[in-house]
Biopython code that builds the backbone (N, CA, C, O; Angstrom):
import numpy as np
from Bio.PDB.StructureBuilder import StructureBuilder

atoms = [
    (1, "UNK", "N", (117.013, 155.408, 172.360)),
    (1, "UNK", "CA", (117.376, 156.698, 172.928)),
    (1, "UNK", "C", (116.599, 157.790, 172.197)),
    (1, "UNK", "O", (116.785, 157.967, 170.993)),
    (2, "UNK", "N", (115.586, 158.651, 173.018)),
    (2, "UNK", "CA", (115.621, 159.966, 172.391)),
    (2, "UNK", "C", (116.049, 160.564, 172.085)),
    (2, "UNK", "O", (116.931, 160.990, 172.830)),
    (3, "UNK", "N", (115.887, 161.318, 170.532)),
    (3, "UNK", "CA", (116.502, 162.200, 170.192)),
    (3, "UNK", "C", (115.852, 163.718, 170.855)),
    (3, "UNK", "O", (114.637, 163.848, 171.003)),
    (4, "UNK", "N", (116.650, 164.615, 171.155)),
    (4, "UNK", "CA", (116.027, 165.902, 171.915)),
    (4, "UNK", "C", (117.007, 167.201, 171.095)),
    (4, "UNK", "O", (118.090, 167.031, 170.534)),
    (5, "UNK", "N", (116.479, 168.096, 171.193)),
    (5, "UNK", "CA", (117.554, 169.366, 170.652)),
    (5, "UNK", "C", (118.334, 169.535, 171.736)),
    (5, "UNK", "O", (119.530, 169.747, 171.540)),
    (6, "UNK", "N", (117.830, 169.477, 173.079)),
    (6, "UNK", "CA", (119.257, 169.432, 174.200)),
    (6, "UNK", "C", (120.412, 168.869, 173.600)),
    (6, "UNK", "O", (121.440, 169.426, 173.215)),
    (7, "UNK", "N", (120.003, 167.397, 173.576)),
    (7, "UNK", "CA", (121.225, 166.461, 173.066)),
    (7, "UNK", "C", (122.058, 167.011, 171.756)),
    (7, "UNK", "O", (123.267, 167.067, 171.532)),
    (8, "UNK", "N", (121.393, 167.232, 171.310)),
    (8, "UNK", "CA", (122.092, 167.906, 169.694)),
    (8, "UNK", "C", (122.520, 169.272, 169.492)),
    (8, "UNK", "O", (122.991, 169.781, 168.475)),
    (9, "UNK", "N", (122.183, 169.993, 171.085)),
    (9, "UNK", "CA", (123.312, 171.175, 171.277)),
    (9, "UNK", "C", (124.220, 171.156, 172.106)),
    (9, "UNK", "O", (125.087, 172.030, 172.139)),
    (10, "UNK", "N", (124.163, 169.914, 173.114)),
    (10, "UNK", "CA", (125.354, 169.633, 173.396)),
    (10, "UNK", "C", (126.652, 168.591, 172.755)),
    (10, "UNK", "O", (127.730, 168.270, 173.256)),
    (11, "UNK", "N", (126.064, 168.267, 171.532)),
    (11, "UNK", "CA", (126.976, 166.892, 170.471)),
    (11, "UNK", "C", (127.681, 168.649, 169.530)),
    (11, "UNK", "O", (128.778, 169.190, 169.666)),
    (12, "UNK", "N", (126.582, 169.026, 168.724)),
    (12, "UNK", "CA", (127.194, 170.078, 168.037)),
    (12, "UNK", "C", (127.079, 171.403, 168.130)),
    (12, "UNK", "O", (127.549, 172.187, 167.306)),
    (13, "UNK", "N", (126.378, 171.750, 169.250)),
    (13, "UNK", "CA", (126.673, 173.338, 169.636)),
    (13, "UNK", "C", (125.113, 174.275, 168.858)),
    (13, "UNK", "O", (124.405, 173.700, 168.032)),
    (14, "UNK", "N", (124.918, 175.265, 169.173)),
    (14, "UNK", "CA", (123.591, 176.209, 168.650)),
    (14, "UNK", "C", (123.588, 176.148, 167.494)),
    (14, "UNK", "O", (122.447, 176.127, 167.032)),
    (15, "UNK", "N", (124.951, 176.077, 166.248)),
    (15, "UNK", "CA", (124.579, 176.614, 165.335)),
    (15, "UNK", "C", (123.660, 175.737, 164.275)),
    (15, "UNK", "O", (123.656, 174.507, 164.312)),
    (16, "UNK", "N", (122.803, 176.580, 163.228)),
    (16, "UNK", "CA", (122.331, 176.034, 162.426)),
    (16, "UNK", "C", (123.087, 175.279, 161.327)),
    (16, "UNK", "O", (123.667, 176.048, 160.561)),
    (17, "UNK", "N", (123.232, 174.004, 161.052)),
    (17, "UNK", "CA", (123.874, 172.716, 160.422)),
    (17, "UNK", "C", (124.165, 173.955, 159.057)),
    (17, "UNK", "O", (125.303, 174.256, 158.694)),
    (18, "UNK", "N", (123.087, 174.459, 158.538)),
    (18, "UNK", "CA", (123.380, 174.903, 157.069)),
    (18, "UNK", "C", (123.881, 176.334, 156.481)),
    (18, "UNK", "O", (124.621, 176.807, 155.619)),
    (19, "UNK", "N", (123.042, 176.688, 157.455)),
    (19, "UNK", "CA", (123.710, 178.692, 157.391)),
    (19, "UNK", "C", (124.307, 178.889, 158.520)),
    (19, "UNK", "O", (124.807, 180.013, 158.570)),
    (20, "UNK", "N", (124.528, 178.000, 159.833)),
    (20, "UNK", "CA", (125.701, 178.646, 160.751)),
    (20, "UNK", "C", (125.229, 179.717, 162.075)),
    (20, "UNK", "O", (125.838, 180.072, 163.084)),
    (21, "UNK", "N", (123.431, 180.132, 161.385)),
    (21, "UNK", "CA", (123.060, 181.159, 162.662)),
    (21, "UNK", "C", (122.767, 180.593, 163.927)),
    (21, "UNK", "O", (122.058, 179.587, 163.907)),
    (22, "UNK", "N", (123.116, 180.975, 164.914)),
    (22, "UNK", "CA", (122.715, 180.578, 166.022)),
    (22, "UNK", "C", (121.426, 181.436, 166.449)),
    (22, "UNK", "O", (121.418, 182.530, 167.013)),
    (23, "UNK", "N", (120.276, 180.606, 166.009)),
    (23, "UNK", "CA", (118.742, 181.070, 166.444)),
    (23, "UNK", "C", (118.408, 181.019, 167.713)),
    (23, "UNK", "O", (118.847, 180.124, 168.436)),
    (24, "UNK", "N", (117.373, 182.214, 168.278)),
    (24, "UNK", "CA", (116.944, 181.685, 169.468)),
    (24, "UNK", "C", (116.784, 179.811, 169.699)),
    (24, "UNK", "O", (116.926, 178.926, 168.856)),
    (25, "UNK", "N", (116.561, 179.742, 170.659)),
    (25, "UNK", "CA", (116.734, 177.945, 170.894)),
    (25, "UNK", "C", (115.073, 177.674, 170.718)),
    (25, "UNK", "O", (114.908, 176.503, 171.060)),
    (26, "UNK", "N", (113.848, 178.228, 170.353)),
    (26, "UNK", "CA", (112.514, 177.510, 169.875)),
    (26, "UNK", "C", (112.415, 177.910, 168.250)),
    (26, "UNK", "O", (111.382, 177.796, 167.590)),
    (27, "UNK", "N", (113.769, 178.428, 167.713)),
    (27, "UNK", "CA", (113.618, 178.542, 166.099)),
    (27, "UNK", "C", (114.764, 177.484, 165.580)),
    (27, "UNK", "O", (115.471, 177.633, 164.583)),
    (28, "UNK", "N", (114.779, 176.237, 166.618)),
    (28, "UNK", "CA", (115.956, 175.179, 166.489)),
    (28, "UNK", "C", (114.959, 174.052, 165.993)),
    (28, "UNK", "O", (114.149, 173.624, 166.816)),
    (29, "UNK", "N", (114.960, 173.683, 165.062)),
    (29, "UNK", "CA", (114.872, 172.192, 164.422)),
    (29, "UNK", "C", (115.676, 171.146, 164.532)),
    (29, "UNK", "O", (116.842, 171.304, 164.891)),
    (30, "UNK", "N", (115.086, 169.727, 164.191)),
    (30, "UNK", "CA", (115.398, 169.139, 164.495)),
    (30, "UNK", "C", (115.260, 168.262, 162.521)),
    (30, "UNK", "O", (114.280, 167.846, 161.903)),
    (31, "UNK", "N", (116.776, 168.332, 162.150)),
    (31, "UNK", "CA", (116.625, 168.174, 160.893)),
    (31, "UNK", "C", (117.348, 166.479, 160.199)),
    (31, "UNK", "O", (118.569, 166.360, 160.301)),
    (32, "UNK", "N", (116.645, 165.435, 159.622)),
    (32, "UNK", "CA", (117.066, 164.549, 159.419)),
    (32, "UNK", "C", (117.994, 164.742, 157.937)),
    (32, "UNK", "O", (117.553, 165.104, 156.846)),
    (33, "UNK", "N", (119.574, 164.334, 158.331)),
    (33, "UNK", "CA", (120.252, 163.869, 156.895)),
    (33, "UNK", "C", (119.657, 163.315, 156.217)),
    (33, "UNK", "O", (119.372, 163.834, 155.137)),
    (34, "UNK", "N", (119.198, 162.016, 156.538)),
    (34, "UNK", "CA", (118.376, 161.279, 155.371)),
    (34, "UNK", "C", (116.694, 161.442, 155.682)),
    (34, "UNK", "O", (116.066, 160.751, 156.484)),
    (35, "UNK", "N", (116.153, 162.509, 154.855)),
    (35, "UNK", "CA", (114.970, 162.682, 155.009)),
    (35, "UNK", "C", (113.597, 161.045, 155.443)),
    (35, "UNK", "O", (113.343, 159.945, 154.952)),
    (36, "UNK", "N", (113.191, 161.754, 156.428)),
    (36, "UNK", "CA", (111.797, 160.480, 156.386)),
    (36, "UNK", "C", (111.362, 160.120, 155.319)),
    (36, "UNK", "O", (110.913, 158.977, 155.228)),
    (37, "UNK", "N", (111.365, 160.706, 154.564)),
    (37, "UNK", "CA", (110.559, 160.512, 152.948)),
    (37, "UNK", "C", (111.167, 159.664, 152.403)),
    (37, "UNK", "O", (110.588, 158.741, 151.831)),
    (38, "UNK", "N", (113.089, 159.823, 152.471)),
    (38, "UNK", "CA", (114.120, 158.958, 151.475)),
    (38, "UNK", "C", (114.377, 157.846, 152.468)),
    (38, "UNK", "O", (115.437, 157.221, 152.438)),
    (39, "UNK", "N", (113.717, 157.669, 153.078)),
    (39, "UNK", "CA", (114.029, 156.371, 154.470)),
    (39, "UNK", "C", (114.377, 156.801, 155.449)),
    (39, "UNK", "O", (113.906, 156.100, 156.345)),
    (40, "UNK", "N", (115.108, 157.786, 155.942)),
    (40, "UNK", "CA", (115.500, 158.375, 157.038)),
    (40, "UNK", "C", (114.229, 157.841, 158.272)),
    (40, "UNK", "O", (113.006, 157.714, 158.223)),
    (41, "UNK", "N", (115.395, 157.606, 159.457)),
    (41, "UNK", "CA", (114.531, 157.749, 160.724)),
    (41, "UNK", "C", (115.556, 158.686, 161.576)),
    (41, "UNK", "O", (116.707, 159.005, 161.278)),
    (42, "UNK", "N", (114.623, 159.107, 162.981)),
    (42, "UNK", "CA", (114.800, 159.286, 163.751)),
    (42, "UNK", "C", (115.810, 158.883, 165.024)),
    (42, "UNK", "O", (115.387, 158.522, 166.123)),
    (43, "UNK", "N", (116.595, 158.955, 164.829)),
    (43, "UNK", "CA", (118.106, 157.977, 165.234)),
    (43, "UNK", "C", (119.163, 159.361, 165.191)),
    (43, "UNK", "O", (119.015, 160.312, 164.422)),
    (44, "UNK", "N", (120.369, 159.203, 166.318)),
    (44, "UNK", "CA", (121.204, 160.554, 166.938)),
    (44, "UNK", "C", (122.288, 160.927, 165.777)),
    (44, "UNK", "O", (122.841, 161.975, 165.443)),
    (45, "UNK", "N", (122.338, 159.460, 165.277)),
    (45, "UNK", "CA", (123.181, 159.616, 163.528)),
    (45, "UNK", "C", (122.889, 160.644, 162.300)),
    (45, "UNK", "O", (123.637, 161.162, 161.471)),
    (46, "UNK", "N", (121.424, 160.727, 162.543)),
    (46, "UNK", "CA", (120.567, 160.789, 161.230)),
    (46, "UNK", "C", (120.107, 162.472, 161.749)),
    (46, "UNK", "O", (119.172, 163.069, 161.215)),
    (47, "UNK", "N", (120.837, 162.986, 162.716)),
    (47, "UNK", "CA", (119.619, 164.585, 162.676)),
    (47, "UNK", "C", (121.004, 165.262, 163.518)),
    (47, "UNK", "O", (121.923, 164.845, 164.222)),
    (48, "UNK", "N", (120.522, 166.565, 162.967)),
    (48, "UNK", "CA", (121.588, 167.777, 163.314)),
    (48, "UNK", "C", (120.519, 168.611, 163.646)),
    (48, "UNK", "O", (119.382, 168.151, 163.545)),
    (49, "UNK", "N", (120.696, 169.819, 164.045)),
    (49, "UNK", "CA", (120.073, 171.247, 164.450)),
    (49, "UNK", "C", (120.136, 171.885, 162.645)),
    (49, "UNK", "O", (120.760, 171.632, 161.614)),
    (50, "UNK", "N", (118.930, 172.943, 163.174)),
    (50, "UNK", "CA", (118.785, 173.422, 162.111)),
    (50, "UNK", "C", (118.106, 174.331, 161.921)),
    (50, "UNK", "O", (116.940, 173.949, 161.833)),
    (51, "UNK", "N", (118.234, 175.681, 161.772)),
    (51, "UNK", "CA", (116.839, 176.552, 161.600)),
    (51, "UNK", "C", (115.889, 176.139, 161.082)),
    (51, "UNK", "O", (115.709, 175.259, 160.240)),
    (52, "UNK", "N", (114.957, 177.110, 161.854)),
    (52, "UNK", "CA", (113.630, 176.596, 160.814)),
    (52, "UNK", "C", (113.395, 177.006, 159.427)),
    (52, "UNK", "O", (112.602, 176.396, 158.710)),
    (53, "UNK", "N", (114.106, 178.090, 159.005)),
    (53, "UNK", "CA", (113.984, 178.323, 157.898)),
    (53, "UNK", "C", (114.713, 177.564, 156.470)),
    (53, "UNK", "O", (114.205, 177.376, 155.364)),
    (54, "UNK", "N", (116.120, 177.214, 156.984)),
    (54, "UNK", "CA", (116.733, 176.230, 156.324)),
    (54, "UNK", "C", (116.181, 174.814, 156.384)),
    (54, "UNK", "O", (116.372, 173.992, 155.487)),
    (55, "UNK", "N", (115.273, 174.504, 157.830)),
    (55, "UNK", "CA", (114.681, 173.151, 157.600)),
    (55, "UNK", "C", (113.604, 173.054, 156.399)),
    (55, "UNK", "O", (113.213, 172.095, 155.733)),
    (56, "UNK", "N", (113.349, 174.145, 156.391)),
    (56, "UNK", "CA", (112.006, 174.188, 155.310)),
    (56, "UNK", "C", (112.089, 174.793, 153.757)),
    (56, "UNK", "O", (111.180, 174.637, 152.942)),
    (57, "UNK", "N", (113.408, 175.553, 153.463)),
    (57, "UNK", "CA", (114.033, 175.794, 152.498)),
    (57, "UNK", "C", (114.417, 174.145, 151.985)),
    (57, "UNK", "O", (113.685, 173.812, 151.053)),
    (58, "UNK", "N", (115.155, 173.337, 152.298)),
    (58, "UNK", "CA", (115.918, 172.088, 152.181)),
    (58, "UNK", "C", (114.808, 171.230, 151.693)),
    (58, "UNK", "O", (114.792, 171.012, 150.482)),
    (59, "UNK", "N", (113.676, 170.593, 152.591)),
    (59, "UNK", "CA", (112.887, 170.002, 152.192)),
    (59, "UNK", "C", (113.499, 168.736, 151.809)),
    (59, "UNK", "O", (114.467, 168.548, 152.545)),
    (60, "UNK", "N", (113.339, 167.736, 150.928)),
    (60, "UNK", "CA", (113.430, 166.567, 151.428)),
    (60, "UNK", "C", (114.632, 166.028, 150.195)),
    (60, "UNK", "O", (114.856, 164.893, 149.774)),
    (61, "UNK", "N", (115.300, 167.431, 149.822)),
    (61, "UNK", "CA", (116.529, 167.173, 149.503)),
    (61, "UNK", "C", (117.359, 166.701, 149.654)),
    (61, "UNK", "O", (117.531, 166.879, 150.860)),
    (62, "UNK", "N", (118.591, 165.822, 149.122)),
    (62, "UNK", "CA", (119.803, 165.269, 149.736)),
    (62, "UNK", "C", (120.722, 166.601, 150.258)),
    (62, "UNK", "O", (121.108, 167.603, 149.657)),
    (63, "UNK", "N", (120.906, 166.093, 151.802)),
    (63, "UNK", "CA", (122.042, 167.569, 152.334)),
    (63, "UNK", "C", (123.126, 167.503, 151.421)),
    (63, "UNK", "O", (123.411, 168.686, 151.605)),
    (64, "UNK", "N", (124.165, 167.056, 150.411)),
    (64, "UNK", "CA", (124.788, 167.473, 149.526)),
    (64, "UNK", "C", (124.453, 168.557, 148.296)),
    (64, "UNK", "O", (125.218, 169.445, 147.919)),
    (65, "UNK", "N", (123.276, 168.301, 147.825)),
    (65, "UNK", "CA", (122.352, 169.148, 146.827)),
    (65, "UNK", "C", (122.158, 170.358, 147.835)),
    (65, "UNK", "O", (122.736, 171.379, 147.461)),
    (66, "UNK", "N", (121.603, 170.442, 148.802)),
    (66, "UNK", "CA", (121.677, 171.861, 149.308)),
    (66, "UNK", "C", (122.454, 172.493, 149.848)),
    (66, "UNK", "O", (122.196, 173.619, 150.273)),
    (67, "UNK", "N", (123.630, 171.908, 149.967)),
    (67, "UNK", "CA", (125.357, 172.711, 150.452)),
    (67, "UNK", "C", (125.460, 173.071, 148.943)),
    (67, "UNK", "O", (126.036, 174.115, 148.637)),
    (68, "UNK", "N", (125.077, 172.486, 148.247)),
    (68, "UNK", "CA", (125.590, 173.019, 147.076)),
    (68, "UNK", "C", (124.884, 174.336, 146.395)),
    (68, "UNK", "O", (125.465, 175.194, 145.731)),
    (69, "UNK", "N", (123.499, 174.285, 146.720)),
    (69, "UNK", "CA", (122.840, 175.246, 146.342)),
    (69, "UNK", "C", (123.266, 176.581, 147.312)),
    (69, "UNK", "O", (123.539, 177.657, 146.780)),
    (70, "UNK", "N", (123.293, 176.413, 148.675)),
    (70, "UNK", "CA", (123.639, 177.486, 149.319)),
    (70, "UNK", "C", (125.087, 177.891, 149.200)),
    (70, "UNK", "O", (125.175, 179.035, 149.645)),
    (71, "UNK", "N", (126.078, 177.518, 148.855)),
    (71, "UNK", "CA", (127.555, 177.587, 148.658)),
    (71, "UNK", "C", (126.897, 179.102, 147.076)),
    (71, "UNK", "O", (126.963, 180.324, 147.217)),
    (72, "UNK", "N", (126.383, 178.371, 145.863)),
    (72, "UNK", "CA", (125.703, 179.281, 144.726)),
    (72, "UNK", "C", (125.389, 180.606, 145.586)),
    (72, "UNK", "O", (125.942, 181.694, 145.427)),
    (73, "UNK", "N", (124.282, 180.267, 146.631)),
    (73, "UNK", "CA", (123.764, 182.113, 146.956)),
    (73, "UNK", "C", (124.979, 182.562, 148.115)),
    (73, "UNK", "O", (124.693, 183.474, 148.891)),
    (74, "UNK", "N", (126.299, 181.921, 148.208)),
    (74, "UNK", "CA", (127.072, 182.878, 148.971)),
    (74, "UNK", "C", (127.276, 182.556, 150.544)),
    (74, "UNK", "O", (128.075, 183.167, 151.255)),
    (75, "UNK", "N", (126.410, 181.475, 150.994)),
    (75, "UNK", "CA", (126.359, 181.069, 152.017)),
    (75, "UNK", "C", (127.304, 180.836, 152.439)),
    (75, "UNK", "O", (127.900, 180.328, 151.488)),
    (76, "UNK", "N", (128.366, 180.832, 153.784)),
    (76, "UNK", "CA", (129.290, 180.401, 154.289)),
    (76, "UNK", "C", (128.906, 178.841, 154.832)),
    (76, "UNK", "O", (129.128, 178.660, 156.030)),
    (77, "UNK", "N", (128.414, 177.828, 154.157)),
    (77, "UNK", "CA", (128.569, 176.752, 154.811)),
    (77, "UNK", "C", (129.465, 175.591, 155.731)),
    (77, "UNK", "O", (130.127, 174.811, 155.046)),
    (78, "UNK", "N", (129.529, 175.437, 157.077)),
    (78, "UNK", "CA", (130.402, 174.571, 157.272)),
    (78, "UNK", "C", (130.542, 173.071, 156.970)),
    (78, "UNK", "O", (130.441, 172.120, 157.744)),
    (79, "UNK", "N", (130.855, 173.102, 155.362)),
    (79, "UNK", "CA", (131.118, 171.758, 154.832)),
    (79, "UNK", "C", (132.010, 170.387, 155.348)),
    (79, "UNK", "O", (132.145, 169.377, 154.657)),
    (80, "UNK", "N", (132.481, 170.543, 156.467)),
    (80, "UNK", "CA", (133.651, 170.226, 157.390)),
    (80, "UNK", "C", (132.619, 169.359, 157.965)),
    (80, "UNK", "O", (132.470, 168.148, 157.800)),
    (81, "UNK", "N", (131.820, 170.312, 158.783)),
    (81, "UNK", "CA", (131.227, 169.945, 160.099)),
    (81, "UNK", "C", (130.051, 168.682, 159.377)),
    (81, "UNK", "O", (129.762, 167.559, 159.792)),
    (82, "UNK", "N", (129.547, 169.490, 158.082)),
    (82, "UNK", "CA", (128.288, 168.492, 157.400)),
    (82, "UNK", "C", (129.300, 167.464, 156.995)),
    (82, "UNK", "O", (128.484, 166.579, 157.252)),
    (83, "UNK", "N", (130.081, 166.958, 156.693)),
    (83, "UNK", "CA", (131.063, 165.811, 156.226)),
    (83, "UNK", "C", (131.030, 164.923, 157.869)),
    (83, "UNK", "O", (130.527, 163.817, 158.069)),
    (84, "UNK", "N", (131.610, 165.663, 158.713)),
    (84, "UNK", "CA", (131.447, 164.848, 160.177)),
    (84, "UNK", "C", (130.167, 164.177, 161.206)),
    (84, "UNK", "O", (130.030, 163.339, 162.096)),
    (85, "UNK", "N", (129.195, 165.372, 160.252)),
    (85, "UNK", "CA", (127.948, 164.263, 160.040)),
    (85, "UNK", "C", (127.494, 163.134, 159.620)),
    (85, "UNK", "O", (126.896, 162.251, 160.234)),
    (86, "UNK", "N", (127.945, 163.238, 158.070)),
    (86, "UNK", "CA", (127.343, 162.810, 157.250)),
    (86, "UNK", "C", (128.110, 160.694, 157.293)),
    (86, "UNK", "O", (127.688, 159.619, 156.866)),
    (87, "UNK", "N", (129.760, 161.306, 158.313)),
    (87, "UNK", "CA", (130.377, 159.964, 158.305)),
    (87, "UNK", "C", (129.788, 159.513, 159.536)),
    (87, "UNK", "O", (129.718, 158.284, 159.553)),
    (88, "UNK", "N", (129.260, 160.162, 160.756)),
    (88, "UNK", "CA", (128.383, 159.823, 161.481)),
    (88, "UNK", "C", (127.229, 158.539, 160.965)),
    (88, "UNK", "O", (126.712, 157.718, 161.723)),
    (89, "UNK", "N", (127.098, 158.605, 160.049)),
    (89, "UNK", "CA", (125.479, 157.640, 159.323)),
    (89, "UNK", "C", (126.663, 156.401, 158.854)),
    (89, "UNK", "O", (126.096, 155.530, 158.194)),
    (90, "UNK", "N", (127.973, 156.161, 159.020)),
    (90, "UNK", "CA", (128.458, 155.567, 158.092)),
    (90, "UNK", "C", (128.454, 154.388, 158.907)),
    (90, "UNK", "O", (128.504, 153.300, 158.333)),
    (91, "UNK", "N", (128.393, 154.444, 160.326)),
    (91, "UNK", "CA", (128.417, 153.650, 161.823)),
    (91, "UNK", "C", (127.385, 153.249, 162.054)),
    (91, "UNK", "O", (127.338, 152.391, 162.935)),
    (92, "UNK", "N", (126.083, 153.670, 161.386)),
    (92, "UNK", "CA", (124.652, 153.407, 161.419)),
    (92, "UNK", "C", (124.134, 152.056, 161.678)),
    (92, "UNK", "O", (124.657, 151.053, 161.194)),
    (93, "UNK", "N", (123.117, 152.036, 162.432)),
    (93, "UNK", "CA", (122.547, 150.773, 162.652)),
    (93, "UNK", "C", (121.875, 149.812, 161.168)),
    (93, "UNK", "O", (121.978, 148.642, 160.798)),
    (94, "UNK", "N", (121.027, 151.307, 160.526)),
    (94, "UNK", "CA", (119.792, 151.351, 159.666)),
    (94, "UNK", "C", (121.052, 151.392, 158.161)),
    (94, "UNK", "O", (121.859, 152.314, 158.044)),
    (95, "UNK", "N", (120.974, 150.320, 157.246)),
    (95, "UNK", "CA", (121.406, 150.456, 156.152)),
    (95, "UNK", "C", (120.972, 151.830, 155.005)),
    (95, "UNK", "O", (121.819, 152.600, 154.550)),
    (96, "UNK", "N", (119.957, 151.880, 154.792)),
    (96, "UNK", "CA", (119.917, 153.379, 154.713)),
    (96, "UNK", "C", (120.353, 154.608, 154.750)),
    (96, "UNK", "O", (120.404, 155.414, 153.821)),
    (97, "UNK", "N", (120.712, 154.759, 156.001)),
    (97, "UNK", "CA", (121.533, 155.690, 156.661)),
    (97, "UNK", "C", (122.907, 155.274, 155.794)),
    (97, "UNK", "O", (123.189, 155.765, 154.701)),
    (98, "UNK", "N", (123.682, 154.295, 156.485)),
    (98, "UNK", "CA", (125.194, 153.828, 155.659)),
    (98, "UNK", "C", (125.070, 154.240, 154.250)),
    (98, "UNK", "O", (126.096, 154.604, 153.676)),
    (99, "UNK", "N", (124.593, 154.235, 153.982)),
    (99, "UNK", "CA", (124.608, 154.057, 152.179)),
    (99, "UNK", "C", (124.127, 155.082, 151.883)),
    (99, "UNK", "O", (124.902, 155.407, 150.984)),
    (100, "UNK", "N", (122.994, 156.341, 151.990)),
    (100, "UNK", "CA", (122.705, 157.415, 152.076)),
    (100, "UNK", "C", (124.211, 158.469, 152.613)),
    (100, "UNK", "O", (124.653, 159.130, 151.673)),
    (101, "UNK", "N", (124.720, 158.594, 153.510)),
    (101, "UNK", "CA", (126.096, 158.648, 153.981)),
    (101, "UNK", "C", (127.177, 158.796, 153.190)),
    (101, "UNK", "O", (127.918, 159.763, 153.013)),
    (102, "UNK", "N", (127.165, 157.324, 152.581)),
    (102, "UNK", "CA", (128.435, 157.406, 151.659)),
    (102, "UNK", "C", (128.571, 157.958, 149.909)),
    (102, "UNK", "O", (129.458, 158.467, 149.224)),
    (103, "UNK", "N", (127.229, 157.544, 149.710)),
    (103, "UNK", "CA", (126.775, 158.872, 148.646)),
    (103, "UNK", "C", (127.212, 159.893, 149.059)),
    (103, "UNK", "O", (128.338, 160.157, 148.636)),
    (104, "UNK", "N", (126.717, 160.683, 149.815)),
    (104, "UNK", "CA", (126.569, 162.253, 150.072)),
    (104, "UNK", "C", (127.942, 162.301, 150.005)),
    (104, "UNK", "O", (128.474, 162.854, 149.043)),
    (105, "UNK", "N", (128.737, 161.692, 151.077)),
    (105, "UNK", "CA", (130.014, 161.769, 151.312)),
    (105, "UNK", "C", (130.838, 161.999, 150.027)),
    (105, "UNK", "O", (131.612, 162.955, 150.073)),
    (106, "UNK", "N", (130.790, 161.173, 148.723)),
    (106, "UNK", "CA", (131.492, 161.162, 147.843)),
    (106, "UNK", "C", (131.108, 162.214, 147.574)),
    (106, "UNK", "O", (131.854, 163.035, 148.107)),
    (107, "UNK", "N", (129.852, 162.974, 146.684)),
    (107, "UNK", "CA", (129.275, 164.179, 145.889)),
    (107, "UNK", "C", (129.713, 165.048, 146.655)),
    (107, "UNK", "O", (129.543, 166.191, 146.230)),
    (108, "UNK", "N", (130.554, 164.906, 148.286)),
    (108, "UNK", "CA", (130.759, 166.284, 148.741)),
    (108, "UNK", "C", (132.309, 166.498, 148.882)),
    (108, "UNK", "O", (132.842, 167.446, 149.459)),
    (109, "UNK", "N", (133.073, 165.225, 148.119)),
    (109, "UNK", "CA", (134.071, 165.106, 147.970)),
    (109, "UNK", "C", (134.968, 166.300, 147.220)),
    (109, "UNK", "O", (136.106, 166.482, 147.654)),
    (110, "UNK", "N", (134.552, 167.018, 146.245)),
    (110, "UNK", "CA", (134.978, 167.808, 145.528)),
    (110, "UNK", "C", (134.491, 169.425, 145.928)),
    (110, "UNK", "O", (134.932, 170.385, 145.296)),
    (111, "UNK", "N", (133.590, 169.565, 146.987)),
    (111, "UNK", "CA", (132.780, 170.405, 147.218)),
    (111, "UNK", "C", (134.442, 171.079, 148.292)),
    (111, "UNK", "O", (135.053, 170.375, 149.096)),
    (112, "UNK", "N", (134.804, 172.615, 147.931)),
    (112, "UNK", "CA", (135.671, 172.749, 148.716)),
    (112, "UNK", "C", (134.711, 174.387, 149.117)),
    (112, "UNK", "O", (134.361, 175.182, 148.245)),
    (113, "UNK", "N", (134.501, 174.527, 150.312)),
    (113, "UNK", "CA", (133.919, 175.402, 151.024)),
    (113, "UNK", "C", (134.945, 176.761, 151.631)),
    (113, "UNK", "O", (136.047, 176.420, 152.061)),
    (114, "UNK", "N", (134.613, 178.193, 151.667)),
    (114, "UNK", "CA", (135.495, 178.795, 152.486)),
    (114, "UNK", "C", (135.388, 178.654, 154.338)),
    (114, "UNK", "O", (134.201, 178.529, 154.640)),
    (115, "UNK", "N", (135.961, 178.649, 155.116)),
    (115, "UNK", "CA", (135.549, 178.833, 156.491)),
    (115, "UNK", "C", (134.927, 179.623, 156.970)),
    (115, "UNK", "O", (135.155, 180.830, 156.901)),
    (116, "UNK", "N", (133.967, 179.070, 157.583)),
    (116, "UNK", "CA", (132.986, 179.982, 158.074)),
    (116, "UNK", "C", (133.556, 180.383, 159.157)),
    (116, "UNK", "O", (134.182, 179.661, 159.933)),
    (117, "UNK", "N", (133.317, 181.863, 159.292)),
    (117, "UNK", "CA", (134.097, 182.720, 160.969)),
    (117, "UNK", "C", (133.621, 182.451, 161.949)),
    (117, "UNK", "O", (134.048, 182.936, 162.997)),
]
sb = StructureBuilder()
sb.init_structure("model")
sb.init_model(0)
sb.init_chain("A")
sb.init_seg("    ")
for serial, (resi, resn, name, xyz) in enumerate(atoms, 1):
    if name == "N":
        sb.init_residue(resn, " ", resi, " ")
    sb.init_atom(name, np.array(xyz, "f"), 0.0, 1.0, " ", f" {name:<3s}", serial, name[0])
structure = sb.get_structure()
């Protein structure tokens, strides 16, 4: 199955996975939890929406390390929604994913976020 940003604004809606803005729809990325670099593929588990600017701020960071960094500059992150991701990979085909997943999952265990409006 292709992955498309259609599909991934109708699974989770416009907003950007990390800061929450809803960008015009050609400043929408297409951002892998488990980076290509750390094994990540291309699979409906493994990618959320994402600005482009947070796609490229993040870089090939674990998404726990950068909820955490943006939570530091004040960011309203929805840590909720990245957790309902992140157990998304836990169903995974690709071992990788599973296990990438349940890391994050734990390190974001303690991570308590305010709600984003």
């Amino acid at each position: 199955m292709a992955v498309t940003v259609e599909m991934l604004l109708e699974r989770d809606g416009p907003a950007c996975a990390w800061c929450g803005r809803a960008p015009w729809r050609r400043d929408l990325t297409l951002e892998h939890l488990v980076p290509r670099s750390r094994g990540g593929h291309l699979t409906p588990e493994n990618v959320v929406l994402a600005c482009g600017r947070c796609n490229r701020r993040r870089g090939a960071r674990p998404a726990d390390a950068y909820v955490r960094e943006l939570l530091r500059d004040g960011v309203a992150v929805d840590v909720e929604g990245l957790r309902t991701a992140l157990r998304r990979l836990l169903d995974a085909d690709r071992r990788v994913h599973r296990e990438a997943g349940q890391r994050q999952l734990e390190r974001l265990r303690s991570v308590d976020a305010p709600v984003r409006p």
